[in-house]
C-alpha positions in Angstrom: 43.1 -76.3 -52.8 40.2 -74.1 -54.7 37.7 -74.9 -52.1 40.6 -73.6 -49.1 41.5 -70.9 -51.0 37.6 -70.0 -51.2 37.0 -70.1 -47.6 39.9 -67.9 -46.7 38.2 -65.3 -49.2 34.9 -65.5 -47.4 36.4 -65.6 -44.2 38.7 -62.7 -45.4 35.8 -60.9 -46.7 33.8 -61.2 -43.2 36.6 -59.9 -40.8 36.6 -56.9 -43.2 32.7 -56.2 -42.9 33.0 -56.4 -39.5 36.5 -55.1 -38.5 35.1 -50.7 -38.8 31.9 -51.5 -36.5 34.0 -53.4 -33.8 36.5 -50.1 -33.8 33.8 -47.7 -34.0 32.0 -49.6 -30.8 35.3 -49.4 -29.2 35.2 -45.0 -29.9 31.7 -45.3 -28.0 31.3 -43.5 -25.0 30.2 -45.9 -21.5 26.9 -46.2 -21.3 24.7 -43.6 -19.2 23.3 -44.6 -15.8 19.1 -44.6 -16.0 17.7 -41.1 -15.0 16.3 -42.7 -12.3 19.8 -44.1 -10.8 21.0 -40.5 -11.9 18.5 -38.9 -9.5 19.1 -41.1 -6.6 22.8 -39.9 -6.7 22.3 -36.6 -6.9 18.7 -34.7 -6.1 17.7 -31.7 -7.9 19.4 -28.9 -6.5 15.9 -25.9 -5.1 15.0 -23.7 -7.7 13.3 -21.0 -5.5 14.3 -18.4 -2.8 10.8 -17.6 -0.9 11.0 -14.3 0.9 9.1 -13.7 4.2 9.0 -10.7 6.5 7.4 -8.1 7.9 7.0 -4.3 8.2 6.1 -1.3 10.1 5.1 2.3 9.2 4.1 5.5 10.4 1.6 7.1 8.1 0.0 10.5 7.9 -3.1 10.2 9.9 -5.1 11.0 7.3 -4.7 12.4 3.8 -3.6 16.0 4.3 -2.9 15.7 8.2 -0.5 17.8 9.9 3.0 16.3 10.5 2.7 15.3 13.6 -0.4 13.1 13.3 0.6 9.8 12.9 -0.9 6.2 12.2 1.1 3.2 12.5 0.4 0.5 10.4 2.1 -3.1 9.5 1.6 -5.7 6.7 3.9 -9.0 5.7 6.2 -9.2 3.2 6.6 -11.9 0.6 8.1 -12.5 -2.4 9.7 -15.0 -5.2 12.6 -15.5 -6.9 14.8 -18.4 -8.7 18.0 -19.4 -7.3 21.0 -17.3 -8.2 19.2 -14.2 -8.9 20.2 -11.3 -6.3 17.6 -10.4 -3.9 14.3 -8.3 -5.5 14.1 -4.8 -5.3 11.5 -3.1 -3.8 10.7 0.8 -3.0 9.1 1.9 -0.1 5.6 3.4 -2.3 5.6 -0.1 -4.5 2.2 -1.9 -4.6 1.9 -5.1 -3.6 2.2 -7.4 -7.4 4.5 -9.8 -8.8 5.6 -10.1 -12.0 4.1 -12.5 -14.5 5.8 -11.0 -17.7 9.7 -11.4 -17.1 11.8 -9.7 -19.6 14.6 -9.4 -18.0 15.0 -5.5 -18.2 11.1 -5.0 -18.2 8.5 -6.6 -15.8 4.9 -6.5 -15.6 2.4 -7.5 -13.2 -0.8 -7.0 -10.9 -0.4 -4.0 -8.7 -3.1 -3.9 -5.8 -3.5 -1.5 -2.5 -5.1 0.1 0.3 -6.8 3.2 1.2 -7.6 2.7 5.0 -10.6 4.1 6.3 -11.0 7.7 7.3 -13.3 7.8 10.7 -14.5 11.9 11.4 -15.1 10.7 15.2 -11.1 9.7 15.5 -9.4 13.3 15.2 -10.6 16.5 16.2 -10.2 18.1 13.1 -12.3 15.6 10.8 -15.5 16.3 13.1 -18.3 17.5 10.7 -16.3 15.8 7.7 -18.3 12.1 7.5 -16.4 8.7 7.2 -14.9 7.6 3.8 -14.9 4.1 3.7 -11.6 1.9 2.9 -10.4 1.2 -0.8 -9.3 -1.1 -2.6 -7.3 -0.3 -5.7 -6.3 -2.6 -8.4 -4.0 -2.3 -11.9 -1.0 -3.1 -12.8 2.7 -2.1 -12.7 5.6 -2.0 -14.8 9.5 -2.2 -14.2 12.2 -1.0 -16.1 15.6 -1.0 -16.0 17.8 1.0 -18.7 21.0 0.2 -16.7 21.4 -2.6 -13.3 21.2 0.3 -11.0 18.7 2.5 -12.0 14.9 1.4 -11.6 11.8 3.1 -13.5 8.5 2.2 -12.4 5.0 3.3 -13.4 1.7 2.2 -11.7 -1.8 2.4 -12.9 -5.3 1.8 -10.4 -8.7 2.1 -10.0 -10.4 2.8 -7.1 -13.2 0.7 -5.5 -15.0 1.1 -2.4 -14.2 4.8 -0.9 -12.7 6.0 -3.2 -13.5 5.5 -7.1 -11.3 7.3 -9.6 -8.2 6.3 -11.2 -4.2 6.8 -9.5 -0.9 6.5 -11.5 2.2 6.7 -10.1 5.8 7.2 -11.7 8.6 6.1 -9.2 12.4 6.7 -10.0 15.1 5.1 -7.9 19.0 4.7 -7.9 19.7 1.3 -6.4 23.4 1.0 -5.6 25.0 -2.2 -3.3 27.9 -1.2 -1.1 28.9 -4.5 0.0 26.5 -6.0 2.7 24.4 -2.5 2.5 22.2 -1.7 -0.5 20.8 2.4 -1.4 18.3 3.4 -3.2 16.4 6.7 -3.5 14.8 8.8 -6.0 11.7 10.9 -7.1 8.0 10.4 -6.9 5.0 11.6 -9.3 1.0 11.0 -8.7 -1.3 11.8 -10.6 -5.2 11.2 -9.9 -8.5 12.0 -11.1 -11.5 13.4 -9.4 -13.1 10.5 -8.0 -10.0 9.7 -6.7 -8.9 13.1 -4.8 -12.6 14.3 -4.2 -13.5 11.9 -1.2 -10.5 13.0 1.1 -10.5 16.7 0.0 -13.6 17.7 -0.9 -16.5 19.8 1.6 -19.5 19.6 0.9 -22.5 22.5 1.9 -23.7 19.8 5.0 -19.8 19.3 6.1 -19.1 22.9 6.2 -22.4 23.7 8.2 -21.6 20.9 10.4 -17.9 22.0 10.9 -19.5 25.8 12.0 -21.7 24.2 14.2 -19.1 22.1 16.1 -17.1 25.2 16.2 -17.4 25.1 20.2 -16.9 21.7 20.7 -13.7 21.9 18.1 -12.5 25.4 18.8 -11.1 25.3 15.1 -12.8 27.7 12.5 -15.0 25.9 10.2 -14.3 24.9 6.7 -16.0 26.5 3.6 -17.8 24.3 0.7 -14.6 23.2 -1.5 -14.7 21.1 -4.8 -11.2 19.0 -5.3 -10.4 18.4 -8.8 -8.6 15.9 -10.5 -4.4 16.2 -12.0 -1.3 16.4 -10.2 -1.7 14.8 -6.5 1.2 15.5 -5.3 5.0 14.9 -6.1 7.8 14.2 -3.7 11.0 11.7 -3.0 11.9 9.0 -1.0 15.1 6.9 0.3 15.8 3.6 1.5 18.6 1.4 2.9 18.9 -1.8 3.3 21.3 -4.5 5.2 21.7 -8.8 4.6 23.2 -10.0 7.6 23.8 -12.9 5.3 21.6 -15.0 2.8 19.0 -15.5 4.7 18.2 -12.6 7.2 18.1 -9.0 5.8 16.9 -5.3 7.1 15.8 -2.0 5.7 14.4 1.2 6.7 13.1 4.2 4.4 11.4 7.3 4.7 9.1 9.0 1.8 8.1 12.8 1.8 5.6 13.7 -0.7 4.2 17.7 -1.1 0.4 17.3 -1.8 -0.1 20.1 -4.9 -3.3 21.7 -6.7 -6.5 21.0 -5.6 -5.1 19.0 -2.4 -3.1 21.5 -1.6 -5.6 23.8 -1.7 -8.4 22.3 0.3 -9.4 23.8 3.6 -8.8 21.1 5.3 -5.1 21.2 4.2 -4.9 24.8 4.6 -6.6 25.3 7.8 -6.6 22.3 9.8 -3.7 20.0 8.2 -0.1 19.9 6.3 0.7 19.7 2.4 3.6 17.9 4.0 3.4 14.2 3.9 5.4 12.2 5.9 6.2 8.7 5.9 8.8 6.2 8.2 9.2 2.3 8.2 11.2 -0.2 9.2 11.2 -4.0 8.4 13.0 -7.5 8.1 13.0 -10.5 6.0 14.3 -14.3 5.8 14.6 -16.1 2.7 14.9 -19.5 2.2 15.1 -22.2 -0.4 12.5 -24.5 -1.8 11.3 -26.6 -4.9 9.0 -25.1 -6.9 5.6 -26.4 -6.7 4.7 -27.2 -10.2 
């Protein structure tokens, strides 16, 4: 009877050890599928909307020409940007850059562009002037936005090849979406220093002789020696509107106006031969599409 009584007690004394794990196993959760099964169900949804387009402008012919001396020009368009986030904004004087600081309301990258060339021989009123060679200018940007519609950007480059002084920028735009259609527009600021203005505005003593000696060839009067200075370029404003046909295609068109000032303004061959009035048109499309990221 002891020895029965005993190995109820143990038996007792088991079941009671075990009895809480057995119920908390039974609160436990199925088990998880491998990540590996997980990912044959289901792939990874693309976490990139690549942007590709292109776009075509009519430029002043040259800086300071009249307005209604054109050059057309085209270049692609390309950009980044995760899934979800609405399509990047871009104004119609941006440099080409990306960000690679992401804030969310601030953004900071590389900012690079172009001076084309400048060829006397093309219009009759450069004759006598010399070529200036093309230019590359490099810097950086930054973007900031106070509130979602309203944009503030500042750019700062230097000048290499044709052109060697420094250009900063201050861009303001109102960017409003009206269902498929999206507005912006907004003033324009440039400031540049004397390296930079000097090569397009400048005359030297051997460009003003030559400009008198082509006088018959020309029939314009010629220009006198001028020095262009460095400080405000020029200041103007600029619009742009924009259309997605749906999530992939999209459209825009813009046109800039920018009123060349100070020394710019002031050089003869503004004054006799060209425009303070800058005019600029473009038109352009784009297609985005989706895409894993490649890291």
């Amino acid at each position: 009877m002891a020895n029965r009584l005993m190995r109820r007690w143990v038996v007792g004394l088991l079941l009671a050890s075990v009895a809480p794990r057995l119920a908390g196993a039974a609160d436990l959760p199925a088990a998880s599928p491998p990540a590996n099964a997980a990912a044959a169900y289901a792939p990874a949804a693309p976490d990139w909307i690549v942007t590709i387009g292109a776009e075509a402008r009519a430029i002043p012919a040259w800086y300071g020409a009249p307005t209604d001396k054109f050059s057309f020009t085209g270049a692609p368009l390309f950009s980044i940007r995760n899934k979800g986030a609405p399509p990047d904004f871009f104004g119609p004087l941006d440099s080409f850059g990306f960000p690679v600081i992401n804030l969310g309301q601030v953004k900071i990258g590389p900012a690079f562009r172009i001076n084309w060339e400048r060829k006397a021989g093309d219009y009759t009123q450069l004759y006598g002037l010399g070529n200036v060679d093309f230019a590359v200018q490099a810097g950086a940007f930054i973007d900031y936005w106070p509130i979602p519609w309203l944009r503030l950007r500042g750019e700062v480059r230097q000048g290499i090849g044709g052109e060697t002084g420094v250009s900063s920028d201050l861009y303001l735009d109102a960017v409003v979406p009206v269902g498929q259609w999206r507005f912006s527009a907004g003033p324009r600021l440039t400031l540049q220093t004397t390296a930079a203005i000097s090569p397009y505005f400048s005359v030297t003593p051997a460009q003003s002789a030559a400009t008198f000696a082509l006088v018959p060839v020309t029939g314009l009067a010629g220009l006198p020696t001028y020095h262009a200075g460095g400080g405000l370029y020029d200041y103007g404003v600029g619009a742009q509107v924009e259309y997605f046909f749906n999530d992939q295609w999209a459209a825009h068109a813009f046109t800039e106006y920018q009123r060349l000032t100070n020394s710019a303004a002031d050089s003869p061959l503004v004054t006799e031969r060209g425009s303070p009035n800058q005019l600029t048109f473009g038109i352009g499309a784009t297609y985005a599409f989706s895409m894993h990221p490649l890291w």
